[in-house]
Backbone as CSV, one residue per row, in Angstrom:
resi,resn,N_x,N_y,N_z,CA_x,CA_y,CA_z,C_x,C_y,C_z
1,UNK,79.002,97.401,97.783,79.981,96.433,97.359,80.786,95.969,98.571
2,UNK,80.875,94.387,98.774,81.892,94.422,100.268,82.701,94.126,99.844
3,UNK,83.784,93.979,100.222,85.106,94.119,100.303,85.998,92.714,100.514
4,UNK,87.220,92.622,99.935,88.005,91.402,100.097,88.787,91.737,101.613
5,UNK,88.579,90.871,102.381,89.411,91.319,103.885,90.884,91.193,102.792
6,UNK,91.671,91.835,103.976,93.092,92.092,103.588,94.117,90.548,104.103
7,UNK,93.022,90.204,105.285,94.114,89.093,106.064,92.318,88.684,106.236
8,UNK,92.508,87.147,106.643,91.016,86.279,106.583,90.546,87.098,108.530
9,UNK,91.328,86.914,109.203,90.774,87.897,110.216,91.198,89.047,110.389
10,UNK,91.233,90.312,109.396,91.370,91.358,109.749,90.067,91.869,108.611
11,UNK,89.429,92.950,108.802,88.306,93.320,108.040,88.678,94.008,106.986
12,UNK,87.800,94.232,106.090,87.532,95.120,105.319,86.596,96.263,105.573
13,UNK,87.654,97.835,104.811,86.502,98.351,104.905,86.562,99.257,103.660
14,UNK,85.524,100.133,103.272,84.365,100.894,102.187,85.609,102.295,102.251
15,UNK,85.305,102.825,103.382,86.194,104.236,103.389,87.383,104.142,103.259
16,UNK,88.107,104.948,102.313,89.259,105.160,101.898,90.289,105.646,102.934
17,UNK,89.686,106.485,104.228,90.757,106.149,104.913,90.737,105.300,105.949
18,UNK,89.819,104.625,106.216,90.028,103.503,107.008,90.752,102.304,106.698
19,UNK,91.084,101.983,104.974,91.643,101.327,104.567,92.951,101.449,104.387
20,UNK,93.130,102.240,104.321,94.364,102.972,104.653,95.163,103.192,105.995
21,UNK,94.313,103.071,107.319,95.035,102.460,108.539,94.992,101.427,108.999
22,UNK,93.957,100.642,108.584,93.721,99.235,108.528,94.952,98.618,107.940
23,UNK,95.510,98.941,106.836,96.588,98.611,105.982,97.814,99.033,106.721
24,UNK,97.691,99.707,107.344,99.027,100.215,108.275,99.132,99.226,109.220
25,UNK,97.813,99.044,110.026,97.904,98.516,111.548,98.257,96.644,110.834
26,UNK,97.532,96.340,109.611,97.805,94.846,109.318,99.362,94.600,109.482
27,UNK,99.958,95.343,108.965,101.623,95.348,108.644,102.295,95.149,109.830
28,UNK,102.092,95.824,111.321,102.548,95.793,112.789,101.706,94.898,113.623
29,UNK,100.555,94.114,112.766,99.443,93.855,113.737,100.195,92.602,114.573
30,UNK,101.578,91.561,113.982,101.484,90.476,114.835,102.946,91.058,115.842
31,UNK,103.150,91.805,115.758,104.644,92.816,116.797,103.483,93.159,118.155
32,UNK,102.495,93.739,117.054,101.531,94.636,118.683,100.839,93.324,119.461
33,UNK,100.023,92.756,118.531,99.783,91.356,118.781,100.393,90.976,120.456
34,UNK,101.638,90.488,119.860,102.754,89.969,121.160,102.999,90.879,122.017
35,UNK,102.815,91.985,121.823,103.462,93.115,123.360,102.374,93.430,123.863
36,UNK,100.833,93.739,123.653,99.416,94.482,124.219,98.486,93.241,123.837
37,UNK,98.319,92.644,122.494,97.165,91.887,122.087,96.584,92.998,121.053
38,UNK,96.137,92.586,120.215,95.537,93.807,119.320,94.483,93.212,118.926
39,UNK,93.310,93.820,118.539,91.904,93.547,117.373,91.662,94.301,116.634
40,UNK,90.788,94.304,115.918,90.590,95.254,114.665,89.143,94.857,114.098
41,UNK,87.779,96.095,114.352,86.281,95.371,114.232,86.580,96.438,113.168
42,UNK,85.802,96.540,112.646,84.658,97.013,111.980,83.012,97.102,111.862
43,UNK,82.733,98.559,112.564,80.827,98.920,113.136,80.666,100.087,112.715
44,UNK,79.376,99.911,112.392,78.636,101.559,111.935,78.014,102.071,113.099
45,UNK,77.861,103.108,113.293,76.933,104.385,113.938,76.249,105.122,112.909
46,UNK,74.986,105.167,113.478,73.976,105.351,112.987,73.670,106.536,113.427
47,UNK,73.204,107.887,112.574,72.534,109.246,113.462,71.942,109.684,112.515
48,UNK,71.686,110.237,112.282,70.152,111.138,111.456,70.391,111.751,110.552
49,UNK,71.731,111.536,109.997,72.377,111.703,108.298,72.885,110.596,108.158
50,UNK,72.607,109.674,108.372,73.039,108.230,108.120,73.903,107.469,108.861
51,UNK,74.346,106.277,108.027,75.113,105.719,108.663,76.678,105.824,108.239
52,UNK,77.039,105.905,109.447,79.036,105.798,109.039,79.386,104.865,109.673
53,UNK,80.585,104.973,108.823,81.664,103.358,109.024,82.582,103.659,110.263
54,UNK,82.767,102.865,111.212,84.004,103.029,111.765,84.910,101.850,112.318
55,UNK,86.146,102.106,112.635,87.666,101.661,113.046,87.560,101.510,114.149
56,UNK,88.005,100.037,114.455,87.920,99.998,116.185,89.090,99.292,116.801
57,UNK,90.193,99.716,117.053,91.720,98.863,117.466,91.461,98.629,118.632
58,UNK,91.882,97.638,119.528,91.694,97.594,120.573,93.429,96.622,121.060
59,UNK,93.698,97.205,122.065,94.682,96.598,123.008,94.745,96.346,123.937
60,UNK,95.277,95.665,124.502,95.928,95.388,126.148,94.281,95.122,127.076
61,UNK,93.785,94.304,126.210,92.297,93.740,127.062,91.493,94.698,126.475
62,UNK,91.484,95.925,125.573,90.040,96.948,125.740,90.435,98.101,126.438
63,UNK,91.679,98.252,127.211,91.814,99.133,127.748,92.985,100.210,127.252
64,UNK,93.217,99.798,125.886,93.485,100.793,125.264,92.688,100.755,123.810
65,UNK,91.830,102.073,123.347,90.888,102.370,122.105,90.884,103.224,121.888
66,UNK,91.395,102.822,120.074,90.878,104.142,119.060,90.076,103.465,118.124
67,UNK,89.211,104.347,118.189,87.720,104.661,116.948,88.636,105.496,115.921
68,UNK,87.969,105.233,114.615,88.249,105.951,113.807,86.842,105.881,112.912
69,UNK,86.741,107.340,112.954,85.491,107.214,112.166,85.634,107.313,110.566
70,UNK,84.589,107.376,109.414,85.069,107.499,108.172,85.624,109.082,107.677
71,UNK,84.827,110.128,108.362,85.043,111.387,108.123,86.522,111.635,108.604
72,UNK,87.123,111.275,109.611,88.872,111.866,109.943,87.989,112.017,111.727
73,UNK,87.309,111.440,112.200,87.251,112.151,113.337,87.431,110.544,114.110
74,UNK,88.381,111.095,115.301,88.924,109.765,116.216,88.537,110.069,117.298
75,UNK,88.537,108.811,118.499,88.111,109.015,119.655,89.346,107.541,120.218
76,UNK,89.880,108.523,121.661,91.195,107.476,121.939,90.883,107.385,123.506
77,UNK,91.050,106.100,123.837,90.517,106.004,125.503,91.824,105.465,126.263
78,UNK,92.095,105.624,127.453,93.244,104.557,128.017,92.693,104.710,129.169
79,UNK,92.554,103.446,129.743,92.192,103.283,131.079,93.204,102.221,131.509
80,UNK,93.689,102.202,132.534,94.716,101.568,133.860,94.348,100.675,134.417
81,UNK,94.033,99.979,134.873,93.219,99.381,136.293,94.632,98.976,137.097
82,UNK,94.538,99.376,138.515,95.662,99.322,139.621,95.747,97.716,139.987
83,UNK,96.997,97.584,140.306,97.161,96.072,141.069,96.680,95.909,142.492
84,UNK,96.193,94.378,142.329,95.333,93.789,143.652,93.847,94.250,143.050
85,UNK,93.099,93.517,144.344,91.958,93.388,144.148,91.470,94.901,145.038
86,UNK,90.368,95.453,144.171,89.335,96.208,144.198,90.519,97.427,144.408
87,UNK,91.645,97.393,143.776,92.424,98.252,143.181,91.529,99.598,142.640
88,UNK,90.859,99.122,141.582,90.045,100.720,140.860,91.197,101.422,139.841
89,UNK,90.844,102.280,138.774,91.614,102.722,138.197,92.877,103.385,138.349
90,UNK,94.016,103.251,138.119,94.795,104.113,138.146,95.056,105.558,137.097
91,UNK,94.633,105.212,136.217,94.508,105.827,135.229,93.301,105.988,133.966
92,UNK,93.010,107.004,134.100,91.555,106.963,132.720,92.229,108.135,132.049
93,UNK,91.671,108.123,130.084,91.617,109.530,130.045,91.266,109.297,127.999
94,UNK,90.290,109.864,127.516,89.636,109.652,127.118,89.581,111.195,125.786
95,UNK,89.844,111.169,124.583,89.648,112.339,123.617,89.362,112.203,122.278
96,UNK,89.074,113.434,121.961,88.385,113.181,120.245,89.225,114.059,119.603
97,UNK,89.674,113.871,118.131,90.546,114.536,117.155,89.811,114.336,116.088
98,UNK,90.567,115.287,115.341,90.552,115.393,113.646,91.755,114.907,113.088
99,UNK,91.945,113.714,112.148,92.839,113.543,112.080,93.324,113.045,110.569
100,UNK,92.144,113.992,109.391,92.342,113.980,108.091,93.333,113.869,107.513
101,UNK,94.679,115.210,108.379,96.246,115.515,107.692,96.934,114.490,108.845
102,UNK,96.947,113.370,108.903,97.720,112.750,109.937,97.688,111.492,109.093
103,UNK,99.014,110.790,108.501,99.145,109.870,107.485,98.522,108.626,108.481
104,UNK,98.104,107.340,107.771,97.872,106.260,108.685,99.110,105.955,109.492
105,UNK,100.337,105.824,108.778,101.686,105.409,109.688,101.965,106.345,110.480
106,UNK,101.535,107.248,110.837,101.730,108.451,112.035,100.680,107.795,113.262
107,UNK,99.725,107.752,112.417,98.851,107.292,113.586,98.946,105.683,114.428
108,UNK,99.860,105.176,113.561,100.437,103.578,113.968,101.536,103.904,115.300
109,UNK,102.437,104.914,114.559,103.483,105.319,115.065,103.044,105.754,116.744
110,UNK,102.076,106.287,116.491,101.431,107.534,118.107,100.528,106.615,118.657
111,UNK,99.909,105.319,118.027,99.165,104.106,118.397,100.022,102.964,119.832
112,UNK,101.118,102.848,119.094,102.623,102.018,119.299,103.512,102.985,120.565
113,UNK,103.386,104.481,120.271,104.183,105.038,121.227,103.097,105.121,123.010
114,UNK,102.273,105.149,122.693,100.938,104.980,123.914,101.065,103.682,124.112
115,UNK,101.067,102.708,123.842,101.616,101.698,124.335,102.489,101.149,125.117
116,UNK,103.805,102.123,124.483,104.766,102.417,125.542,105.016,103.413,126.474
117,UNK,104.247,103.855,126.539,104.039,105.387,128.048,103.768,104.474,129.351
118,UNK,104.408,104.675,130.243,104.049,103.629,131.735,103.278,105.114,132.730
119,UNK,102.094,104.077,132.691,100.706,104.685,133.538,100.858,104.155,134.664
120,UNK,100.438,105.353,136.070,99.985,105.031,137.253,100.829,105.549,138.361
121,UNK,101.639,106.239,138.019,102.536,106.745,139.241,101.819,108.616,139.186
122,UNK,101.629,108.875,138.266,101.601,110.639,137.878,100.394,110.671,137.102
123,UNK,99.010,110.845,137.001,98.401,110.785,136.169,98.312,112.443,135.747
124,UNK,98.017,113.500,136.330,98.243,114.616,135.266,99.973,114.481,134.321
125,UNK,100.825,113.823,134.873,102.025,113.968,134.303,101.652,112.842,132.676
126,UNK,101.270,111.746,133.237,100.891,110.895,132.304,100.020,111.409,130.849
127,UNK,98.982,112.258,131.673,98.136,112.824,130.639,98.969,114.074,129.629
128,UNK,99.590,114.604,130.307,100.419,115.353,129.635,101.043,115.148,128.273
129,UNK,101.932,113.318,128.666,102.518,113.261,127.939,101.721,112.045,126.858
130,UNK,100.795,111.555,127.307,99.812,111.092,126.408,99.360,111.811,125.094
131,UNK,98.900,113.409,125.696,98.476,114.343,124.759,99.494,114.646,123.981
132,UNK,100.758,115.154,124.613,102.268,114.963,123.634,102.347,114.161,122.427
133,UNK,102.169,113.401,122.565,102.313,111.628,121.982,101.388,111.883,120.664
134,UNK,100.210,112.256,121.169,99.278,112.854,119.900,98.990,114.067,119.400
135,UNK,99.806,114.773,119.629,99.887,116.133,119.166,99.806,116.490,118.014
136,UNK,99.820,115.706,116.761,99.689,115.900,115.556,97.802,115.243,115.085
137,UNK,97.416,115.150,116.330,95.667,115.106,115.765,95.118,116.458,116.298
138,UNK,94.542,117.258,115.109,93.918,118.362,115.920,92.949,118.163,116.704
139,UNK,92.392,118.555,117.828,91.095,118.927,118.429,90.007,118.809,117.728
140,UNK,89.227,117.981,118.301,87.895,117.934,117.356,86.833,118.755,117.986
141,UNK,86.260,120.175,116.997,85.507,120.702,117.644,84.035,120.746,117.434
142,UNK,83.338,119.299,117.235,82.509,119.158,117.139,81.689,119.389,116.039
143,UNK,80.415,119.235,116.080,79.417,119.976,114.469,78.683,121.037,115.138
């Protein structure tokens, strides 16, 4: 059965909790919009018990991403790129959670607060407080 999008460009989706942060992120989407740029896809991955749905936010060019898959399992990337040319990263850093007991507006909330963390002077300090920031997604320890 597909789905009525919520907004004519924001998607629909099948899993109950993707609709459920989808519905969060629609509500902040034109605030984030104006401060990073925001998107919002919707893609499956495919593996050898089928296919799952997933969540794809994207900010500030691509260089900030969270996946959300249908099961509760996330994957969050932030990469930097330094000023001037052939600069190179200032910052990367890249993790996976569980994040079943973590309401969608928590995860808006810790979406929005990474946004505002200023990268590139300290990167173990940065990472530190990145991981801070998401401290309420457990560790994903794999299958």
């Amino acid at each position: 059965m597909k789905r009525k999008p919520m907004a004519l460009d924001w998607p629909a989706f099948d899993a109950p909790l993707l609709r459920r942060v989808a519905a969060a992120f629609l509500v902040r989407r034109k605030a984030i919009k104006h401060q990073a740029g925001l998107s919002c896809e919707r893609e499956f991955s495919k593996s050898a018990t089928g296919t799952v749905e997933r969540l794809n936010l994207d900010a500030r060019g691509g260089h900030l991403r969270l996946s959300i898959w249908a099961d509760g399992v996330m994957w969050l990337a932030v990469s930097v790129l330094g000023l001037g040319r052939g600069a190179g990263w200032v910052f990367q850093d890249t993790f996976y959670g569980d994040l079943n007991d973590v309401p969608a507006e928590a995860l808006l909330e810790m979406f929005e607060a990474t946004l505002a963390l200023p990268f590139g002077s300290n990167p173990d300090g940065e990472r530190e407080r990145l991981r801070g920031v998401w401290e309420r997604v457990r560790p994903y320890a794999g299958s």
